[in-house]
C-alpha positions in Angstrom: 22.6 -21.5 -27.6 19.3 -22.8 -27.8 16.5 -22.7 -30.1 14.6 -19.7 -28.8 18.2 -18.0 -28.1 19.0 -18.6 -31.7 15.5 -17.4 -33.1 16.2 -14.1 -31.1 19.9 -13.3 -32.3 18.5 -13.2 -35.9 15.7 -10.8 -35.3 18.1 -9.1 -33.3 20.7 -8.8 -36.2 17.7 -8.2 -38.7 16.6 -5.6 -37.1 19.5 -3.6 -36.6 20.4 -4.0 -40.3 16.5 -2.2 -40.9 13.8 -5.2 -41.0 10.9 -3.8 -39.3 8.9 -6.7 -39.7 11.8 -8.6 -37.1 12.2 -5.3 -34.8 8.1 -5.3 -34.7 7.9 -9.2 -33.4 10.3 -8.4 -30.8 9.0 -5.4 -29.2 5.6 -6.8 -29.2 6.8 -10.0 -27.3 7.6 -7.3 -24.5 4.6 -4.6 -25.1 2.3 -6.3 -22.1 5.0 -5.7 -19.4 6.5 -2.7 -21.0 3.2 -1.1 -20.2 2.8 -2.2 -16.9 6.1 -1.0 -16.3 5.6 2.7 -17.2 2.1 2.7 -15.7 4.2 1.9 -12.6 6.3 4.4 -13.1 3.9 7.4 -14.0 0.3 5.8 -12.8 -1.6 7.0 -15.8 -3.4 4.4 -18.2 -3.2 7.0 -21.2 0.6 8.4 -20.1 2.0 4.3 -20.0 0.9 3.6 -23.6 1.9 7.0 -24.9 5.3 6.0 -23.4 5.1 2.3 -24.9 4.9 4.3 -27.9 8.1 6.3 -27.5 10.0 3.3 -26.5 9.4 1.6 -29.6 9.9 4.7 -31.4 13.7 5.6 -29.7 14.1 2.0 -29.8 13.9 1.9 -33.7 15.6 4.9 -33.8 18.7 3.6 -31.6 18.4 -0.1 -32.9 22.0 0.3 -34.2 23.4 1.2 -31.1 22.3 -2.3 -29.1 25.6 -4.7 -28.9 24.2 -7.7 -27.1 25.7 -6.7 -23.6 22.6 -6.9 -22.7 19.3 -8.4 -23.1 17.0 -7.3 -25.7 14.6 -7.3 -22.9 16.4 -5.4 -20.5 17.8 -3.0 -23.1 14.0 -2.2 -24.1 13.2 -1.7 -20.1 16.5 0.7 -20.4 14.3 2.8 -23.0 10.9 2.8 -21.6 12.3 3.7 -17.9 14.2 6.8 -19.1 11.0 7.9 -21.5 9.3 8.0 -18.1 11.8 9.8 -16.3 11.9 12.1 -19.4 8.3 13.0 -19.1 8.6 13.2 -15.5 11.2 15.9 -15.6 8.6 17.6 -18.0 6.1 17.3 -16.0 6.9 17.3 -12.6 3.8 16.3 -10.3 3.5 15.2 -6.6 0.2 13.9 -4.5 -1.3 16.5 -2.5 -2.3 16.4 1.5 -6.4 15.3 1.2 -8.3 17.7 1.7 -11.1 17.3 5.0 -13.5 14.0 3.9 -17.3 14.0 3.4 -18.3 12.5 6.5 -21.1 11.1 8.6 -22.5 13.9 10.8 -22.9 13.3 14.8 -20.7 12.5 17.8 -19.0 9.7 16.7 -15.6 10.8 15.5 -14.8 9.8 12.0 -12.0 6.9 11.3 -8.4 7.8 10.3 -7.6 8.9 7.0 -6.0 6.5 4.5 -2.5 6.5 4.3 -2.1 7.8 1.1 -2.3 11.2 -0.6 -4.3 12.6 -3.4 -3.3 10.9 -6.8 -4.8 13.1 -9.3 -3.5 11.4 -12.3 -4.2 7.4 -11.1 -6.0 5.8 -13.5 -7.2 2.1 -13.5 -6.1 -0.3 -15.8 -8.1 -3.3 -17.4 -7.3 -6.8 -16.4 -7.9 -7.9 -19.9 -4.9 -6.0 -21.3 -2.6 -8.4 -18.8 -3.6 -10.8 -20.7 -3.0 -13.2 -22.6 -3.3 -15.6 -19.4 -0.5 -14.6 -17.0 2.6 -16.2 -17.2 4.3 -18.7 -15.2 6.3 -18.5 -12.7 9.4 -19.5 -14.6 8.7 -16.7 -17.2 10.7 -13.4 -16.4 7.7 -10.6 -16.8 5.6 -13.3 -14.1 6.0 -10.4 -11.4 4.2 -8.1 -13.6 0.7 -9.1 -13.3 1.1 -10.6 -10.1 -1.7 -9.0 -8.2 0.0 -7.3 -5.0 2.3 -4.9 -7.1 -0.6 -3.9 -10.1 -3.3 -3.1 -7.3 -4.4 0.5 -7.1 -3.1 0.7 -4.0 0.2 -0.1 -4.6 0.0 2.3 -7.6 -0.9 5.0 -5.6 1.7 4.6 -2.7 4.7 4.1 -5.3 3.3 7.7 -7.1 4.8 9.5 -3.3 8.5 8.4 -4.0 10.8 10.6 -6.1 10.7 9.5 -9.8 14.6 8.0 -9.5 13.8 6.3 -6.5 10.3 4.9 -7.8 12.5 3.2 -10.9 14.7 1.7 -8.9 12.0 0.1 -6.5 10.4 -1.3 -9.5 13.3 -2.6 -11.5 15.1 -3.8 -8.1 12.0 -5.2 -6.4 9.2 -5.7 -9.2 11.1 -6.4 -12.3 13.5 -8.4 -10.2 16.7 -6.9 -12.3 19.8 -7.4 -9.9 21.4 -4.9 -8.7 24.2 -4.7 -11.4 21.9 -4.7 -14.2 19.8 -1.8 -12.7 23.2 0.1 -12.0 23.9 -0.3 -15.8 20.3 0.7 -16.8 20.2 4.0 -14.9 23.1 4.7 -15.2 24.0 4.8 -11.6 26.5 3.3 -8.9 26.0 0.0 -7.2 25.9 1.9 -3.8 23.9 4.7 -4.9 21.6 2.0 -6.4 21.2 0.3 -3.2 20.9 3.4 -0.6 18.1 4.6 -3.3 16.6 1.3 -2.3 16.9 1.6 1.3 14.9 4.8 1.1 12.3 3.7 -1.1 11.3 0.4 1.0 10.4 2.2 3.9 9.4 5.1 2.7 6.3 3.0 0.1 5.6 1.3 3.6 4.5 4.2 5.0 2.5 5.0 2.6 0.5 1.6 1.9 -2.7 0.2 3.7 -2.2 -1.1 7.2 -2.8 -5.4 6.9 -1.8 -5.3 3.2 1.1 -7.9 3.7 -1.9 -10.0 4.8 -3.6 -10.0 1.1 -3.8 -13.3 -0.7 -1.5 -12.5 -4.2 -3.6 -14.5 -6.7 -4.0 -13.3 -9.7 -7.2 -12.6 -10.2 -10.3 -11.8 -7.8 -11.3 -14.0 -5.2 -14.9 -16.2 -4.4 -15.4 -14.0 -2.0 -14.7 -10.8 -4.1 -16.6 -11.9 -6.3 -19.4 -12.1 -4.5 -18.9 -9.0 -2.7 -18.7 -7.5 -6.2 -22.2 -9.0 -7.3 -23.8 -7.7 -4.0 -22.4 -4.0 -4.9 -23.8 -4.5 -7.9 -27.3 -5.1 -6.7 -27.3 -2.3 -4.4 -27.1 -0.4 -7.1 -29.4 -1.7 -9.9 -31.7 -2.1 -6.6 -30.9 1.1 -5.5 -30.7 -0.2 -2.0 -29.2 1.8 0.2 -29.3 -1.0 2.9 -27.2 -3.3 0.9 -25.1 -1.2 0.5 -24.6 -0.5 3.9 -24.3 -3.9 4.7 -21.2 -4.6 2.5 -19.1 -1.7 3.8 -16.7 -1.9 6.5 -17.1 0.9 9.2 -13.8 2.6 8.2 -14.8 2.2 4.0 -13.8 5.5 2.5 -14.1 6.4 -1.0 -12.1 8.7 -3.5 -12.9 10.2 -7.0 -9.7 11.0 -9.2 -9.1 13.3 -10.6 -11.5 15.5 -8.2 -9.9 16.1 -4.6 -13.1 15.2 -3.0 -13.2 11.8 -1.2 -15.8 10.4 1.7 -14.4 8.7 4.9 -16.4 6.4 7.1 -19.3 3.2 5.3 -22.0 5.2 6.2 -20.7 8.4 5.1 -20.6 6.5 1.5 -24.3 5.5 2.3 -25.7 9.0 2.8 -23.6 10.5 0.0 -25.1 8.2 -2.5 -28.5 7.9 -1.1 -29.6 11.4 -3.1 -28.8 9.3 -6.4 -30.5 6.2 -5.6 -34.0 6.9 -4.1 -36.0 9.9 -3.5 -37.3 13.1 -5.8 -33.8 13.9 -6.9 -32.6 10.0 -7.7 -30.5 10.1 -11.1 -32.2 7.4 -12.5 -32.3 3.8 -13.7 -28.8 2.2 -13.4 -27.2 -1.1 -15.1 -23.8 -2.3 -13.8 -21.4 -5.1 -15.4 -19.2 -6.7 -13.6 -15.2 -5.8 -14.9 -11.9 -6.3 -13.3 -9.1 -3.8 -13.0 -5.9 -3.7 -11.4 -6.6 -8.0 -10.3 -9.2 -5.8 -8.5 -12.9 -6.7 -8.4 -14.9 -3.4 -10.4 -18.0 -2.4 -11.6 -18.9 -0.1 -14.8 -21.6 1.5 -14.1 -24.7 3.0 -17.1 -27.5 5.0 -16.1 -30.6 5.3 -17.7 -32.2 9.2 -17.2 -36.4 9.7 -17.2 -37.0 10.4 -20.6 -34.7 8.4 -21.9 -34.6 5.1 -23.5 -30.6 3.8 -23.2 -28.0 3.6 -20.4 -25.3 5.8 -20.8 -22.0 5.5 -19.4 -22.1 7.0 -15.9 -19.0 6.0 -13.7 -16.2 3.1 -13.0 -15.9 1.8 -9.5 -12.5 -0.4 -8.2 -13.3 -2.3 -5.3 -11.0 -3.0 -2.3 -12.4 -6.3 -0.6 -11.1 -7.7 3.3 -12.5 -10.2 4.8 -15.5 -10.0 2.7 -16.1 -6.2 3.4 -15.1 -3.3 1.0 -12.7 -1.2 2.7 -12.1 1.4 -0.4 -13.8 2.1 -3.8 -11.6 4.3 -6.4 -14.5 6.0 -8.3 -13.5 6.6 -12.0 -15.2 8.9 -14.7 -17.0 7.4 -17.9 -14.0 8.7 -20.1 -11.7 5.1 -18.3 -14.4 3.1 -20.2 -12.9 2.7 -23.9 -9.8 1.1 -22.5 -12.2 -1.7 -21.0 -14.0 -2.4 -24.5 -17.2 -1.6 -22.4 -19.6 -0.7 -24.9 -21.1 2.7 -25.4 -24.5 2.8 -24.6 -26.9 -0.4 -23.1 
């Protein structure tokens, strides 16, 4: 046994005999992914810590009952799963067909819709709560901030598989638990574990952007996002229509949760911001900071009414960037801002 190993049986036998202060400094070590792992599983910012919450809670409350069969770890990602499946079963919920798009008058026919349905409850999640820096590769929670499974979209296509089904992907796939393990944790069957798996692959596949296996999996924005960001961002301090256009690919489309409307097509996304920006009925002055959510370029947007002397908060954009185009921006309400530590007013 080595240090670490030793460190970690002791806080493990403190804690079961009562110390809070050793059950609190091992269930923080594993807050970070724990999150991430329910906001997988439910795809709510607010829901995932409220769960977080109620893992600690059941796992204080059950502290007596872990042997050491398994991981502390693993035992805690027992407990957060079945909270989420819990309040699944209370709250049963499924994306709805989209509705028809906003889109760009005239003969050209619009693009195809987005593989995905309508995700209500998706909410982002700030970069800056992954951190401290991402781990290594060695670490065991290095999947969890690894940018091709926090993404929106990935969020949004795992929210179409059945709750049992979407655990399984993550713990089997994500989490990288082996098969065994995730058997033990659901309380399932080897086989049924696996044939749960076989569903889910394809079934996420359908539901995911075409070209996504082609996405570089860093961890954190690209140049080139970054500088597609900083042109968003002048477009609309500018309020230049034209630059916008210019950084939007033909097939862009754009959706608002929680609201069912979304816009299909670059310039459809032009003409329905263009009211806001310039003319008799424009909202306003605008100031935008550059933020990151989901390992996703994003802008938090503050606008500044006539009459008025400060920038409120106004709206939260997440930007999806290919080859140095945005092909989707996930619109959010002022209410995501708190979460970033983006200040109240400018």
């Amino acid at each position: 046994m080595n240090e670490i190993q030793a460190e970690d049986s002791t806080l493990v036998d403190a804690a079961r005999a009562g110390d809070e202060s050793a059950f609190g400094t091992l269930v923080e070590r594993h807050r970070r992914e724990l999150r991430v792992h329910c906001y997988r599983m439910l795809g709510s910012f607010e829901e995932a810590e409220d769960m977080v919450q109620e893992t600690f809670l059941r796992a204080w409350r059950g502290r007596a009952g872990f042997e050491g069969r398994s991981t502390f770890r693993a035992w805690l990602y027992r407990i957060a799963t079945n909270a989420c499946l819990d309040f699944l079963d209370r709250h049963p919920r499924r994306p709805l067909p989209r509705q028809a798009p906003v889109v760009e008058g005239g003969a050209v026919p619009p693009p195809p819709a987005p593989p995905s349905g309508h995700i209500s409850w998706l909410q982002p999640y700030p970069d800056r709560l992954l951190e401290p820096a991402a781990p290594s590769e060695a670490e065991p929670d290095a999947a969890v901030v690894a940018k091709e499974t926090i993404e929106l979209a990935f969020l949004a296509a795992i929210q179409h598989l059945p709750p049992r089904q979407r655990a399984v992907l993550i713990l089997r796939d994500v989490v990288g638990l082996p098969a065994q393990e995730t058997a033990a944790l659901l309380e399932m069957s080897v086989p049924a574990i696996k044939s749960a798996l076989q569903r889910a692959r394809p079934a996420l596949r359908e539901h995911l952007p075409e070209r996504r296996s082609e996405w570089a999996p860093s961890s954190d924005p690209t140049r080139e996002e970054r500088a597609v960001l900083q042109r968003y961002i002048d477009a609309v301090e500018q309020a230049d229509p034209a630059v916008l256009a210019g950084i939007l690919r033909d097939d862009a489309w754009q959706s608002m949760p929680p609201q069912p409307m979304w816009i299909l097509g670059g310039k459809a996304i032009v003409e329905a911001w263009r009211p806001a920006m310039v003319g008799p009925e424009a909202w306003g002055d605008w100031r935008v900071l550059p933020v990151h959510a989901n390992r996703q370029p994003a802008a938090a947007a503050y606008l500044r009414r006539a009459g008025e002397s400060v920038y409120r908060p106004s709206w939260l954009g997440v930007l999806r960037v290919e080859d140095g185009l945005i092909t989707q921006i996930t619109t959010f309400g002022d209410e995501v801002f708190p979460a970033f530590g983006l200040p109240a007013e400018l």
